[in-house]
N, CA, C and O atoms as a Tinker XYZ file with bonds, in Angstrom:
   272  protein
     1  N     -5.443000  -33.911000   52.791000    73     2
     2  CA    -4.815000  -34.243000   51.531000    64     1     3
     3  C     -3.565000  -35.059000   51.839000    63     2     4     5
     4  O     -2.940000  -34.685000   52.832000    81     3
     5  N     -3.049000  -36.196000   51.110000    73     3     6
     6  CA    -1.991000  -37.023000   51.154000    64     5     7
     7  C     -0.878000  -36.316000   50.669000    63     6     8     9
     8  O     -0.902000  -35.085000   50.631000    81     7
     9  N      0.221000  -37.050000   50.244000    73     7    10
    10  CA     1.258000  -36.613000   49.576000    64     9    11
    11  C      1.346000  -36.872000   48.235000    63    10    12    13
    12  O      2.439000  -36.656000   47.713000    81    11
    13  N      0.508000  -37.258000   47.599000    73    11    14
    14  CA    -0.156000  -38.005000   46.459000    64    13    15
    15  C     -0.952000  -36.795000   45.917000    63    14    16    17
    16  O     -0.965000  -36.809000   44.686000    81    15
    17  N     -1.792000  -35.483000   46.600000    73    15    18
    18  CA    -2.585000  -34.649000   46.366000    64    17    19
    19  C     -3.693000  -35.037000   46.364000    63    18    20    21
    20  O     -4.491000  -34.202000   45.937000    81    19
    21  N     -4.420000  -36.661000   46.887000    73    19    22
    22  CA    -5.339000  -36.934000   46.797000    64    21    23
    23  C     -6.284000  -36.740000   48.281000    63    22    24    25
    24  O     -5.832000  -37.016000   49.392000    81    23
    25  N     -7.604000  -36.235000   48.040000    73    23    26
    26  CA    -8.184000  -36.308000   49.106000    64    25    27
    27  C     -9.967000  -36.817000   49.403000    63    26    28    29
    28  O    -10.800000  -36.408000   48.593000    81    27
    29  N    -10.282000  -37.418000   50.207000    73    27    30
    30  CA   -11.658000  -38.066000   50.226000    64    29    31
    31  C    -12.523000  -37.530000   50.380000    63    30    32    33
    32  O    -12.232000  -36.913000   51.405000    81    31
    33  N    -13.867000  -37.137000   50.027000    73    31    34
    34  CA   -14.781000  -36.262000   50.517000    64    33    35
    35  C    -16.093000  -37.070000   51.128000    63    34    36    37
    36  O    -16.675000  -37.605000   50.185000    81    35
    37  N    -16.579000  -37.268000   52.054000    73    35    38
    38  CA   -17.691000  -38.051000   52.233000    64    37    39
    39  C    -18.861000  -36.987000   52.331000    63    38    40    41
    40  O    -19.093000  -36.066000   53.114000    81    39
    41  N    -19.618000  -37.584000   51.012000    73    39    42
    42  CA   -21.344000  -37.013000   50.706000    64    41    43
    43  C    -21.832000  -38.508000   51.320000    63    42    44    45
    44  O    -21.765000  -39.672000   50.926000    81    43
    45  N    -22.508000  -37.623000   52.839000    73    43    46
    46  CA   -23.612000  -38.013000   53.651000    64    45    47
    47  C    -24.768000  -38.540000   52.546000    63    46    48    49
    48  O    -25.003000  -39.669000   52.113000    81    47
    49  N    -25.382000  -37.245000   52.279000    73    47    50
    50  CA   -26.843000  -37.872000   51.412000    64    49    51
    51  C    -26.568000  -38.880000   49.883000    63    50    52    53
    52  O    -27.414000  -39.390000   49.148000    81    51
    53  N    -25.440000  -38.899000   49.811000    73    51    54
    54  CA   -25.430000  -39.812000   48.846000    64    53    55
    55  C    -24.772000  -41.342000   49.321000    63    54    56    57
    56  O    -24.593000  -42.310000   48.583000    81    55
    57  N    -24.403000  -41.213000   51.131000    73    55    58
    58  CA   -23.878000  -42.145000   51.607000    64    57    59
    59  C    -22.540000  -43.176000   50.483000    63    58    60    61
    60  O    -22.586000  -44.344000   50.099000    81    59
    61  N    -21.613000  -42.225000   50.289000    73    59    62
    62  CA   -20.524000  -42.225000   49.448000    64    61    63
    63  C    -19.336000  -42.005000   49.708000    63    62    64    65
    64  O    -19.434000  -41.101000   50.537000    81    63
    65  N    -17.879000  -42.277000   49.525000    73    63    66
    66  CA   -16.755000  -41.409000   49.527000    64    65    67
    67  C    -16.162000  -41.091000   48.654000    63    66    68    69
    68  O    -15.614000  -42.095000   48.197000    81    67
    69  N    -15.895000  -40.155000   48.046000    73    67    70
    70  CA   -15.101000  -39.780000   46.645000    64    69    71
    71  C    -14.067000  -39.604000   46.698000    63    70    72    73
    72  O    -13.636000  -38.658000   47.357000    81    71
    73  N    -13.111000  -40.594000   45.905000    73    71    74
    74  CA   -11.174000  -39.609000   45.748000    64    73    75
    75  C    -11.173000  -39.130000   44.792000    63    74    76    77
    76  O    -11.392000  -39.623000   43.685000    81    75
    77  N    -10.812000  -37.621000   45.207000    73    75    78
    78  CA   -10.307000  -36.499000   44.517000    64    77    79
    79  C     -9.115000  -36.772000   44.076000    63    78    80    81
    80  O     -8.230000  -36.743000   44.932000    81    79
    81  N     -8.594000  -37.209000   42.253000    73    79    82
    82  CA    -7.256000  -36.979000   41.747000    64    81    83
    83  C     -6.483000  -36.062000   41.146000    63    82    84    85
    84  O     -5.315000  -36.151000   40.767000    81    83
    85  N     -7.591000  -34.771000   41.073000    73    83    86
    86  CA    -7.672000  -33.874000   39.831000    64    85    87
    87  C     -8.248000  -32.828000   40.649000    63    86    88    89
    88  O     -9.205000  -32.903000   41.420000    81    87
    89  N     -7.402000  -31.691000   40.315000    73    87    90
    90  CA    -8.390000  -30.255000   40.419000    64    89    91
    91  C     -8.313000  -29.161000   39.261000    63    90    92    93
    92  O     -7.285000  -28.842000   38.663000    81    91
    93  N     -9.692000  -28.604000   39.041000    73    91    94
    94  CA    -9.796000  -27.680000   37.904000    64    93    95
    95  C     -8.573000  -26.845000   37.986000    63    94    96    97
    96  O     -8.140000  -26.526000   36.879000    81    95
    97  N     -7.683000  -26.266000   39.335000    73    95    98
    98  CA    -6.390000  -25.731000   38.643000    64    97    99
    99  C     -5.839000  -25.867000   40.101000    63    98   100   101
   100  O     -6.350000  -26.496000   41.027000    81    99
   101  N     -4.634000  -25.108000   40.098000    73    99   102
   102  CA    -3.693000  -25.066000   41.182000    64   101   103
   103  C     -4.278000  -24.300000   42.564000    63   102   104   105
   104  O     -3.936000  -24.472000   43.734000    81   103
   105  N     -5.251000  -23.423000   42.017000    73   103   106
   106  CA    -5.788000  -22.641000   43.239000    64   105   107
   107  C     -6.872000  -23.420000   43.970000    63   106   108   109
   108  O     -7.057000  -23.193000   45.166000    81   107
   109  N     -7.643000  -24.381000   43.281000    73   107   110
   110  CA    -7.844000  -25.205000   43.752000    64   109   111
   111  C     -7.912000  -26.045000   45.248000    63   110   112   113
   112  O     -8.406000  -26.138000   46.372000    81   111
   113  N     -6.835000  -26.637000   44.085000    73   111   114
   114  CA    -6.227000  -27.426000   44.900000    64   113   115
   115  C     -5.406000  -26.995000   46.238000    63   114   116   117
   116  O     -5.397000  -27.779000   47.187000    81   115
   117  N     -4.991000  -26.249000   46.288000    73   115   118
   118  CA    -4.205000  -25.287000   47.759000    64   117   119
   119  C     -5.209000  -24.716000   48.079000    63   118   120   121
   120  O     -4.777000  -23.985000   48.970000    81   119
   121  N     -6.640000  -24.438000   47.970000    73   119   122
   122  CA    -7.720000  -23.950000   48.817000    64   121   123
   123  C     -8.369000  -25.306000   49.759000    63   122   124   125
   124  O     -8.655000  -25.283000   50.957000    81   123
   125  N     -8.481000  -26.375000   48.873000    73   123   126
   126  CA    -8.776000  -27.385000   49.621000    64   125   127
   127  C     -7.759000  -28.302000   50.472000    63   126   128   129
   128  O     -8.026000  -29.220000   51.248000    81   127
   129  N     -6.746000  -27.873000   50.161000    73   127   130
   130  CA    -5.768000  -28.502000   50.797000    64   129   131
   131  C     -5.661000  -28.079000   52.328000    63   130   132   133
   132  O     -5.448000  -28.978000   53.143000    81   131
   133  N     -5.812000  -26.609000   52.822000    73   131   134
   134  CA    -5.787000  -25.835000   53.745000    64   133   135
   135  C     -6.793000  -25.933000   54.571000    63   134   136   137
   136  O     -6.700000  -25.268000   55.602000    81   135
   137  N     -8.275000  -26.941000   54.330000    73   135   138
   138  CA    -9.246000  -27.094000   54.753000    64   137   139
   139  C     -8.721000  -27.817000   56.051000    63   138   140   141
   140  O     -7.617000  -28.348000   56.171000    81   139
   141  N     -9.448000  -27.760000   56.743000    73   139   142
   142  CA    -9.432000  -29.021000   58.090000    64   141   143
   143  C    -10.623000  -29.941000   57.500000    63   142   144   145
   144  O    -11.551000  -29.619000   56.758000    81   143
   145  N    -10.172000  -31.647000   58.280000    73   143   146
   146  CA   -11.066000  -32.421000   57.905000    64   145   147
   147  C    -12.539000  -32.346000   58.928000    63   146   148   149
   148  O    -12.631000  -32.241000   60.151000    81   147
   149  N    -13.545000  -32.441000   57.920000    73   147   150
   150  CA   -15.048000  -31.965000   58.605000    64   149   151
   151  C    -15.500000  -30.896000   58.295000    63   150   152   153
   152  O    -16.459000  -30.315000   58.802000    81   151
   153  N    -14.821000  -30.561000   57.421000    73   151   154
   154  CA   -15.140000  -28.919000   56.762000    64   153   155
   155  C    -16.247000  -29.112000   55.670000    63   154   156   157
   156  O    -15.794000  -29.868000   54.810000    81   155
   157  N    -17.323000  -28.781000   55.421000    73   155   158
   158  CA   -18.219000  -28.952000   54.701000    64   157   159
   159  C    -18.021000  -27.624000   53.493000    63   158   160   161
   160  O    -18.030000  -26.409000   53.689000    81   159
   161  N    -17.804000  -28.576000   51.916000    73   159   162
   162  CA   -17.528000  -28.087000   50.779000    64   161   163
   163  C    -18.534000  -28.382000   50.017000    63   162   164   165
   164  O    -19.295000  -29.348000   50.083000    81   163
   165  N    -18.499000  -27.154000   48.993000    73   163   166
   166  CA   -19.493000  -27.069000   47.610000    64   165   167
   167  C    -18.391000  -27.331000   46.291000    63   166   168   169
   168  O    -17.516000  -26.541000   45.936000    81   167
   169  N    -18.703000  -28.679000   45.678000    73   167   170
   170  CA   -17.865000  -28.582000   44.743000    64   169   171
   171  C    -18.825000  -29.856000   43.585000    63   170   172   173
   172  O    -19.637000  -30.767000   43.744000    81   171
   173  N    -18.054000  -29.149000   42.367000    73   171   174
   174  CA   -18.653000  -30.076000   41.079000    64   173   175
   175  C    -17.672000  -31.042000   40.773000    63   174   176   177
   176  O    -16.548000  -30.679000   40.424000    81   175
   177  N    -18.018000  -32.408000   40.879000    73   175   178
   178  CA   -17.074000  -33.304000   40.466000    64   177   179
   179  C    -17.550000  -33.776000   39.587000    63   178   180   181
   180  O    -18.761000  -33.911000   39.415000    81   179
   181  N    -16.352000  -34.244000   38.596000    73   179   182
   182  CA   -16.424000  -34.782000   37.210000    64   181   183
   183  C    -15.515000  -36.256000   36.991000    63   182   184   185
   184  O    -14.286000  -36.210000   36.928000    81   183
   185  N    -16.379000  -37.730000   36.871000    73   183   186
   186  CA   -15.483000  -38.956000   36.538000    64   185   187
   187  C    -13.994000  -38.466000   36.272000    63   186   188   189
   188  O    -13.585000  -37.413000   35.781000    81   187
   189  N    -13.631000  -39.064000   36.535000    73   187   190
   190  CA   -11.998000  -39.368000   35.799000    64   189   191
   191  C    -11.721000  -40.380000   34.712000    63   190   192   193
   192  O    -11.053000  -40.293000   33.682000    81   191
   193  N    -12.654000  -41.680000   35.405000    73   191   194
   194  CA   -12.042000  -42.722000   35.011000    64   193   195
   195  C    -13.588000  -43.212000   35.354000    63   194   196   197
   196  O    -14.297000  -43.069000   36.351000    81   195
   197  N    -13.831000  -44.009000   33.765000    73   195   198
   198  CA   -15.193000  -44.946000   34.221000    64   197   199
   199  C    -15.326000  -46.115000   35.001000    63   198   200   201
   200  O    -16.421000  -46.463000   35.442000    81   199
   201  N    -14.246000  -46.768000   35.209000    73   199   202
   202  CA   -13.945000  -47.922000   35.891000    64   201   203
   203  C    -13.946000  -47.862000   37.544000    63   202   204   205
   204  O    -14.496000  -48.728000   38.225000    81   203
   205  N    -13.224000  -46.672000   38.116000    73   203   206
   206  CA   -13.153000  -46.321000   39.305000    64   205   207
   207  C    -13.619000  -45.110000   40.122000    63   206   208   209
   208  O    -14.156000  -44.136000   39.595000    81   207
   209  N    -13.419000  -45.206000   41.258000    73   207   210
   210  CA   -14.065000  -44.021000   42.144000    64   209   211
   211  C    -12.888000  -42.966000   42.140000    63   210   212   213
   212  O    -12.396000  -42.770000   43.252000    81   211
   213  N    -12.404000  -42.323000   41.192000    73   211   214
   214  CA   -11.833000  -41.474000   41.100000    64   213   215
   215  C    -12.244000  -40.269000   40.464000    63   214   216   217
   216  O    -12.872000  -40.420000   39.416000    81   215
   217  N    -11.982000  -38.804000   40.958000    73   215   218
   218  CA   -12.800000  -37.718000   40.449000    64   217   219
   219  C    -11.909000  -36.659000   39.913000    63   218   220   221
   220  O    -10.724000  -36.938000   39.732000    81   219
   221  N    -12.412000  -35.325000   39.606000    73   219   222
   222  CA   -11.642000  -33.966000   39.456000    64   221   223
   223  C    -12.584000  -33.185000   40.051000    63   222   224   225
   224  O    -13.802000  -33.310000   39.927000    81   223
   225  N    -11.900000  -32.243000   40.806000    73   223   226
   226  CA   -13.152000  -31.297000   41.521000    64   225   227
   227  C    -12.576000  -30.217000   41.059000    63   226   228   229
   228  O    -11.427000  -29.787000   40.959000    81   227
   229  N    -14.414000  -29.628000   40.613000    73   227   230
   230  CA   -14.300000  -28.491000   40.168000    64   229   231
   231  C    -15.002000  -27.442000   41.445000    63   230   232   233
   232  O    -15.359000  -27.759000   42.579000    81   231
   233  N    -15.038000  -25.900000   40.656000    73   231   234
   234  CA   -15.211000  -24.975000   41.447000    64   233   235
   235  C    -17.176000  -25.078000   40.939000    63   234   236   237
   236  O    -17.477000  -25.369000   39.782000    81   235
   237  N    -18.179000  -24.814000   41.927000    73   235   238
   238  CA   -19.540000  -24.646000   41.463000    64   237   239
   239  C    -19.770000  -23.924000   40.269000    63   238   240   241
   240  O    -18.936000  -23.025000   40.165000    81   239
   241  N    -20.594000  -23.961000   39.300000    73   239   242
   242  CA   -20.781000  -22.821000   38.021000    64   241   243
   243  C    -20.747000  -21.452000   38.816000    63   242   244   245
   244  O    -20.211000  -20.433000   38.380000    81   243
   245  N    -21.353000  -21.552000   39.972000    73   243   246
   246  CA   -21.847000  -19.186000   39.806000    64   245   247
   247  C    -20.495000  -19.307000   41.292000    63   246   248   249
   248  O    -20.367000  -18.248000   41.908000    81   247
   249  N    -19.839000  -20.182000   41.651000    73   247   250
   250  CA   -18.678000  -20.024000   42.774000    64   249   251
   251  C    -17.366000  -19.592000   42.260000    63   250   252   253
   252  O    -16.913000  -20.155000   41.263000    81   251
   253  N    -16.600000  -18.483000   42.944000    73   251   254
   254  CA   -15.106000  -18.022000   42.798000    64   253   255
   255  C    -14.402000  -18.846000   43.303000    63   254   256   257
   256  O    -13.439000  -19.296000   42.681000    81   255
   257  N    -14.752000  -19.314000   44.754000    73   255   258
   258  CA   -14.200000  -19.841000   45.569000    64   257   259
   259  C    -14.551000  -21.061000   46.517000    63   258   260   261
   260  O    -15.734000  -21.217000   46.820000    81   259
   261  N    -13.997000  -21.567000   46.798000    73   259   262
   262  CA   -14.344000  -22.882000   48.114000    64   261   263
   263  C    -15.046000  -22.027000   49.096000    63   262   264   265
   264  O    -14.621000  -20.920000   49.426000    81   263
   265  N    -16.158000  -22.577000   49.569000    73   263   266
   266  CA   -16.940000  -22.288000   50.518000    64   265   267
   267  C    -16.787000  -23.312000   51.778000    63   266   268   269
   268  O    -17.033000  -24.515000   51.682000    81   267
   269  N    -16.431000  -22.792000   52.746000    73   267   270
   270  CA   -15.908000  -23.803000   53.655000    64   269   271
   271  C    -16.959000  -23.419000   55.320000    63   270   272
   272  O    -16.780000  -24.096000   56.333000    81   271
C-alpha cells in the first residue's frame, strides 16, 4: 500500500492489474495493508469510476475476513 492508501492487485487469470482506491471500511483496509506483496487475496471489487481502472474492495459475500 502507498501513502495515498492505494494498492495494486494483479489477477493472473484475468491477466490484469487493479488499483484499489476504496475499501468497504477501515478494517479493511488495515487487513490488507499488513499483507506482504504476493500474498494471494479473495476479494469483491466494485468500479469506482467508469472511465478508469480504479476500484473499492470489498470483503467476499459468505467472508469475515481477508484470506491471505
Amino acid at each position: 500500500m502507498n501513502s495515498h492508501d492505494v494498492i495494486q492487485l494483479l489477477s493472473p487469470s484475468a491477466n490484469r492489474v487493479f488499483q484499489i482506491v476504496e475499501y468497504e471500511d477501515e478494517d479493511l483496509r488495515a487487513e490488507l495493508s499488513e499483507l506482504s506483496a504476493g500474498k494471494l487475496v479473495e476479494l469483491k471489487l466494485n468500479p469506482v469510476s467508469v472511465r478508469s481502472n480504479v476500484w473499492q474492495a470489498n470483503r467476499p459475500e459468505a467472508e469475515t475476513e481477508v484470506v491471505a
